[in-house]
LOVEXTI-426838 format. One record per residue (C-alpha): x, y, z; residue in three letters. Coordinates in Angstrom, 3 decimals. Layout:
% LOVEXTI-426838
u;v;w;resn
X;Y;Z;ala
...
//
This chain:
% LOVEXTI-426838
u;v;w;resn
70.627;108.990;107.182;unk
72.307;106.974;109.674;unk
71.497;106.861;113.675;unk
73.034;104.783;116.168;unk
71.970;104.260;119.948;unk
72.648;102.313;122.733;unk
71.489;98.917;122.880;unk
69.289;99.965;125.981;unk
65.453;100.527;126.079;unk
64.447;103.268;127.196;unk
61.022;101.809;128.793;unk
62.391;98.390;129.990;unk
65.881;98.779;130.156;unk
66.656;95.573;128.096;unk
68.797;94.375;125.141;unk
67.347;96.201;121.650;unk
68.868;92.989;120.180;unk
66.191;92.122;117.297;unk
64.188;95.227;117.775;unk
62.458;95.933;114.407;unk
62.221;99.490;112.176;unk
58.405;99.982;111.468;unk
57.076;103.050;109.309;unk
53.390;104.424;111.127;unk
50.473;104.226;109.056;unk
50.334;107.396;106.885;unk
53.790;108.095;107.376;unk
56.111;109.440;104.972;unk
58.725;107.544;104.208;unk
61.654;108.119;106.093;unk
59.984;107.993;108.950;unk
61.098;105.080;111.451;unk
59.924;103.610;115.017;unk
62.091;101.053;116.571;unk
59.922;98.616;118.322;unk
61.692;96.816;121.171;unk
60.988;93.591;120.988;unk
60.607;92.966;125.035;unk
58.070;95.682;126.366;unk
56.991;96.763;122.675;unk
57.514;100.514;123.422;unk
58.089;102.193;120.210;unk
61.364;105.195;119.510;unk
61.319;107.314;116.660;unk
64.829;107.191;115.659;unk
64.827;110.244;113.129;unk
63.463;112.628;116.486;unk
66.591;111.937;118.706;unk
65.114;108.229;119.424;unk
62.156;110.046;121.895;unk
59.325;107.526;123.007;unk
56.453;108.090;121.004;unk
53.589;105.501;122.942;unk
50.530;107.321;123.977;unk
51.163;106.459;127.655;unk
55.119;107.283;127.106;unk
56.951;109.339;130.015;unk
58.817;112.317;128.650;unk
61.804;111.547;130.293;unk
61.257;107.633;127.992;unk
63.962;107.838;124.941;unk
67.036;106.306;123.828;unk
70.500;106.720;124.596;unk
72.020;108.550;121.124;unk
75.668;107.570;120.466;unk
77.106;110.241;118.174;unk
78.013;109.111;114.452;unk
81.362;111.063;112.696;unk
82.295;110.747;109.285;unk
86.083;112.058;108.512;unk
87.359;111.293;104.935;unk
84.144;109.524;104.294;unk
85.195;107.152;107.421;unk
82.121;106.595;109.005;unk
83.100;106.144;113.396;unk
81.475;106.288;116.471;unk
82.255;108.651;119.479;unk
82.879;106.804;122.502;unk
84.024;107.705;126.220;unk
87.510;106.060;126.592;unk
87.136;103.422;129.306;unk
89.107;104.356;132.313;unk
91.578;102.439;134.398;unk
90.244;101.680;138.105;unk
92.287;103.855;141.045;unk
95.412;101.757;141.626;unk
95.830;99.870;138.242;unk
98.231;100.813;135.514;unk
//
């Protein structure tokens, strides 16, 4: 399965530029955590990228960006960036 999310902790705020995919102790495989590699807080990326620390705020996940595949395309959904009041 493929996820994608924004590259934006959802403890620290920061970069998830070299974050690493562990699998928990136990776990089965296909089971992921991204680690961030500032603050350390761990995402399970499989459950919607919620924060799974023990001291974790609910409202502490990532920011999903949703995948498509058309034709066996794989693309992105993205807002379309819009042009400032006044500029053309």
């Amino acid at each position: 399965e493929l996820f994608a999310y924004q590259d934006r902790c959802g403890q620290c705020e920061g970069s998830l530029a070299g974050a690493a995919l562990h699998r928990p102790l136990g776990a089965a495989v296909g089971e992921a955590l991204l680690r961030c590699p500032r603050c350390r807080a761990h995402f399970d990326v499989v459950h919607a990228g919620a924060g799974v620390d023990e001291n974790a705020d609910v409202t502490v996940h990532l920011d999903p960006i949703p995948l498509l595949v058309r034709d066996g395309v794989l693309s992105i959904a993205v807002a379309a960036a819009q042009t400032p009041a006044g500029m053309a």
